[in-house]
C-alpha positions as CSV (number, residue, x, y, z in Angstrom):
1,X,-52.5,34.9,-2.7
2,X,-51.4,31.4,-3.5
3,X,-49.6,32.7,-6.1
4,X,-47.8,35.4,-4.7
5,X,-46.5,33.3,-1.9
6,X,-44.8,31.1,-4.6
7,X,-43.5,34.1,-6.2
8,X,-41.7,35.0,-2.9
9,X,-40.2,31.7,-2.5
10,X,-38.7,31.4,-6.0
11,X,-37.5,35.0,-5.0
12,X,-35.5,33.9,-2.0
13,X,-34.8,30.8,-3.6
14,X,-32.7,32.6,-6.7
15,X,-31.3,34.4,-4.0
16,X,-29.5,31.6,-1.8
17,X,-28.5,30.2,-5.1
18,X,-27.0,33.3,-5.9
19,X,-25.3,33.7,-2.1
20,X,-24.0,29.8,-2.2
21,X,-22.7,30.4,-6.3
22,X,-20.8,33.1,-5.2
23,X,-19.1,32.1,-2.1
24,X,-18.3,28.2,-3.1
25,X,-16.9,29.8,-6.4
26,X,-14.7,32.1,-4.7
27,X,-13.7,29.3,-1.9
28,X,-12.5,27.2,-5.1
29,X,-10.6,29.8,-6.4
30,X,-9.3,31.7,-3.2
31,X,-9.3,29.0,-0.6
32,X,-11.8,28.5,2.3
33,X,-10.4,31.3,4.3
34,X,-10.8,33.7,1.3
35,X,-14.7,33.3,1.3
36,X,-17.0,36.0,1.5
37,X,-15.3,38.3,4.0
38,X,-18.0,40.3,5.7
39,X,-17.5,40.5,9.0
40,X,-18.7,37.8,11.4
41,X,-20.2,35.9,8.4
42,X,-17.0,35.3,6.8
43,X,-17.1,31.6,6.5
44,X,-18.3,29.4,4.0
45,X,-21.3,28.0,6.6
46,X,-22.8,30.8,6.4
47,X,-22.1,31.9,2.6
48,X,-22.7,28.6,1.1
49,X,-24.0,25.6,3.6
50,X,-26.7,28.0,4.7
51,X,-28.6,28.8,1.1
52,X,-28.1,25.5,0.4
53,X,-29.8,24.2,3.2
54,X,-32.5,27.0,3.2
55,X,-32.9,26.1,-0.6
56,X,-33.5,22.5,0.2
57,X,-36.2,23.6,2.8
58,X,-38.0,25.9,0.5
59,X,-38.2,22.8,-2.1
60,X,-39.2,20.7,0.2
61,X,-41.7,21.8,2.2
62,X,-42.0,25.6,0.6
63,X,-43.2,24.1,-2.9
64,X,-45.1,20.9,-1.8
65,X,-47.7,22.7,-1.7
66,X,-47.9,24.0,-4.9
67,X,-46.1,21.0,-7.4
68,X,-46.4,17.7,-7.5
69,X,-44.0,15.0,-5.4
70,X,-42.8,13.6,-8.7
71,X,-42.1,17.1,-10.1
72,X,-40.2,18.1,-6.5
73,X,-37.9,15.6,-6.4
74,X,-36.9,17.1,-10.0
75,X,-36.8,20.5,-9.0
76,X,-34.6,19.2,-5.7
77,X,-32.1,17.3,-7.3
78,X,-31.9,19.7,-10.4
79,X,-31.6,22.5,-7.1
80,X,-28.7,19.9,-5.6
81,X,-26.8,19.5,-8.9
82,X,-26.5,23.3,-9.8
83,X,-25.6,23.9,-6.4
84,X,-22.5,21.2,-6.3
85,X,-21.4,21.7,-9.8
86,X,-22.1,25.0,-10.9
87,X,-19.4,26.9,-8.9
88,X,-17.0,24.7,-10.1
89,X,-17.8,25.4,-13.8
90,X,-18.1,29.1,-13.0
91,X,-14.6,29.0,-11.8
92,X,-13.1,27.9,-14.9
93,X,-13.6,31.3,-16.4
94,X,-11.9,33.6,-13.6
95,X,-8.5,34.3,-14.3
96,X,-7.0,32.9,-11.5
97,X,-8.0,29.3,-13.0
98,X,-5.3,29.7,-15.6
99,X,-2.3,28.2,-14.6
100,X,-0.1,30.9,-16.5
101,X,-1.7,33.6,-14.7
102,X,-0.6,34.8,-12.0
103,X,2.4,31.8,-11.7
104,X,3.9,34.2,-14.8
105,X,4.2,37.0,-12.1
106,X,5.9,34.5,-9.6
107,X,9.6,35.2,-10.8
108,X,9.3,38.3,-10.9
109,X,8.5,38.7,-7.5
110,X,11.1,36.6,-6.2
111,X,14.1,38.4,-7.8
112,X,13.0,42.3,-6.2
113,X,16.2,42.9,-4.1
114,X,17.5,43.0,-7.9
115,X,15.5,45.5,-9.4
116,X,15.8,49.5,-9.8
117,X,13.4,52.0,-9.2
118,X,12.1,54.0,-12.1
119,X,9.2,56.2,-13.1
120,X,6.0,55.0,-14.2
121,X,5.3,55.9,-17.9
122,X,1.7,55.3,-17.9
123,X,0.2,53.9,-21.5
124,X,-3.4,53.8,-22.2
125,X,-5.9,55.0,-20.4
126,X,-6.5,54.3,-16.4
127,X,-7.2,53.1,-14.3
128,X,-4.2,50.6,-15.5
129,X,-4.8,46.9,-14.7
130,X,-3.2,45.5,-11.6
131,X,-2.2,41.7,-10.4
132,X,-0.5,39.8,-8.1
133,X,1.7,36.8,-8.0
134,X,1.0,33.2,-6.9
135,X,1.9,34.1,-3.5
136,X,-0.4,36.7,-2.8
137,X,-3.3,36.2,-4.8
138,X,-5.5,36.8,-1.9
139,X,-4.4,40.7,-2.2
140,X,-6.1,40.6,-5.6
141,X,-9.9,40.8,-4.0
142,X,-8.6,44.0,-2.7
143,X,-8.3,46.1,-6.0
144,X,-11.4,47.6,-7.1
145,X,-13.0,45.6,-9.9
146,X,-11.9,48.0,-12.4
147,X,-8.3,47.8,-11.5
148,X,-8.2,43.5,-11.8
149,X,-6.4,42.8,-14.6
150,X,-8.0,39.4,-16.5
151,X,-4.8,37.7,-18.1
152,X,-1.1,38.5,-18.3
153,X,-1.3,40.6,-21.3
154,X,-3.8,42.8,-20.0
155,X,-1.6,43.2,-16.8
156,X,0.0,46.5,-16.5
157,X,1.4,46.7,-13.0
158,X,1.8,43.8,-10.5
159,X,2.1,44.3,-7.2
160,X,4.1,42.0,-4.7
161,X,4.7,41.4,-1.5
162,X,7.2,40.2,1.4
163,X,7.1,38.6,4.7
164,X,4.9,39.4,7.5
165,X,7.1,41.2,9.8
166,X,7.4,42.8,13.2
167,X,9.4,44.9,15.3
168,X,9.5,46.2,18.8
169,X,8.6,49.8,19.6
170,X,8.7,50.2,23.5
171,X,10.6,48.1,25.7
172,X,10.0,48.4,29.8
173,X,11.4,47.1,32.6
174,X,9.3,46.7,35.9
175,X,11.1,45.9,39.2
176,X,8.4,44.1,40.6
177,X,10.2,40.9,40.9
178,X,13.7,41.6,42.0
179,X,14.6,38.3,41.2
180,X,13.9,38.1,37.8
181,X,12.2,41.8,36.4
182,X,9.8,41.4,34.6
183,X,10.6,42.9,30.8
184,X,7.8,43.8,28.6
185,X,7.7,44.8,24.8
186,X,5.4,46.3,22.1
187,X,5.6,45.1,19.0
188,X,4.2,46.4,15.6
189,X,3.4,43.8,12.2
190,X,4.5,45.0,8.9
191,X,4.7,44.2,5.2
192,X,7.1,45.9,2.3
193,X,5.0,46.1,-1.0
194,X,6.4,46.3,-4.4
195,X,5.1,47.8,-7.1
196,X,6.2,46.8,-10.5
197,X,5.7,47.5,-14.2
198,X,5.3,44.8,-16.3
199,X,6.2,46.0,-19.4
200,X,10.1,47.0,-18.0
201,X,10.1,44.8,-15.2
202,X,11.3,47.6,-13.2
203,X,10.1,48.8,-9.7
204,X,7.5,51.8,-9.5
205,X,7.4,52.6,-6.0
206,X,7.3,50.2,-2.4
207,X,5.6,50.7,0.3
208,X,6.2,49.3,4.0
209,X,2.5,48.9,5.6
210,X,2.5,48.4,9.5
211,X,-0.7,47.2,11.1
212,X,-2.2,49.1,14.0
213,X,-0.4,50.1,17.3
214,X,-0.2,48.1,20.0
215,X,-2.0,49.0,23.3
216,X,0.2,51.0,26.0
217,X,1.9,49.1,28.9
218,X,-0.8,48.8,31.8
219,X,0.4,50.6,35.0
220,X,0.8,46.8,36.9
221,X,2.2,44.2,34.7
222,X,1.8,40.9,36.0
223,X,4.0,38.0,34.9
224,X,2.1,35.3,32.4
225,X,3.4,32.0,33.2
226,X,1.9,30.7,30.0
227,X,4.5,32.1,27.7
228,X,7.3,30.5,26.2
229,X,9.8,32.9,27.8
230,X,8.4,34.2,30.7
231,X,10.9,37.0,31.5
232,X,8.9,39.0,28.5
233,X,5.6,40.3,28.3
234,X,4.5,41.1,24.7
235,X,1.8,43.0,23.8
236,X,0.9,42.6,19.9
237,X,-0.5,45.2,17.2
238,X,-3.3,44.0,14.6
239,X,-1.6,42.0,12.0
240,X,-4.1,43.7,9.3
241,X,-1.2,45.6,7.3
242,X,-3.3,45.9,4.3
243,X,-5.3,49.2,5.2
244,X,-3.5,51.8,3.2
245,X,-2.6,49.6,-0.1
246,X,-5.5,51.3,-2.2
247,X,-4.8,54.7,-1.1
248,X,-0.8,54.2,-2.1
249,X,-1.9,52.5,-5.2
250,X,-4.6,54.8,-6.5
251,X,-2.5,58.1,-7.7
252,X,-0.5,55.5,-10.1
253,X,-3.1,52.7,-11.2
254,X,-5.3,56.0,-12.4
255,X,-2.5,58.5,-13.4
256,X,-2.8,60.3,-16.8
């Protein structure tokens, strides 16, 4: 019995050192707002101060029942050093740690207003490998792991990106205040897209994404004396404008 209970906590120890690896090597890479996106646990407390702490418990008072106070204090700060150091080391090897890659990509996505469109002559076999630019590196945990390209002479398409934008959709009027109407607007976020080969430098395709739709005008509209301009009410679509990039992408990155 003993020894199946220390079994179990080596188990769920590996695990949170797994969990915390994983999340504090992607927050180095990626940023702190990059880490672990899963829903409501999609910040680094919970991805990587949590095992940690939970590991530190289990050490403590999980195996001081089983080892030694000498031989815990070992296994704790060897637990505390891996934990600190570790992801920093893994991070080394991804290829965003490279300062060529994806910086190389940067120029190229700042001179697209210059660039033709052209077929895409695939090479190889698909699914061809995909990257981003400095700029919007965060759109490369998108990409199935398949599609990542590793360095820049493995990248066959890179995909940029332009400004959040928005525009309005619906503009109303209500009469309610005779003085000053009251004049409400929906407004919907986009991005362009820009899909380019790197071997030509030419452009594949581009897509403009738009978030979703902003809720209809509500039958009474009452003034909000909180905004900057007063006269307008705004209602706002999601800002998620990266829902349909793997669907656009897929018939290319995998085309025969």
């Amino acid at each position: 019995m003993r020894k199946n209970i220390l079994i179990f906590l080596f188990i769920v120890l590996f695990i949170s050192l797994v969990i915390g690896f994983s999340s504090r090597t992607q927050e180095i890479i990626y940023g702190a707002n990059y880490t672990a996106k899963m829903g409501v646990l999609s910040t680094a407390s919970y991805f990587y101060w949590l095992p940690f702490l939970w590991g530190l418990f289990l050490i403590y008072f999980g195996l001081g029942f089983y080892i030694s106070s000498k031989a815990r204090h070992r296994v704790l700060l060897v637990y505390i050093a891996s934990v600190l150091l570790l992801p920093g080391l893994f991070s080394l090897f991804h290829p965003f740690s490279n300062p060529n890659f994806p910086e190389a990509f940067q120029p190229i996505c700042d001179q697209l207003e210059e660039r033709t469109t052209i077929t895409f002559t695939p090479s190889g076999n698909p699914p061809y490998k995909i990257s981003t630019a400095e700029n919007n590196k965060e759109l490369y945990r998108l990409f199935p792991r398949t599609w990542r390209a590793k360095n820049v002479k493995n990248t066959r398409l890179i995909l940029c990106s332009g400004e959040l934008s928005s525009e309005t959709i619906e503009e109303k009027t209500y009469e309610e205040d005779e003085i000053q109407p009251i004049k409400a607007r929906r407004v919907i976020f986009y991005r362009d897209y820009y899909l380019i080969d790197s071997i030509s430098g030419k452009q594949i395709d581009t897509l403009r994404n738009y978030g979703s739709q902003p809720p209809p005008f509500p039958e009474i509209l009452k003034e909000d004396p909180f905004q900057e301009d007063p006269a307008y009410y705004q209602i706002f679509g999601d800002k998620n404008v990266e829902s349909n990039l793997l669907t656009w992408l897929n018939p290319i990155v995998n085309i025969k």
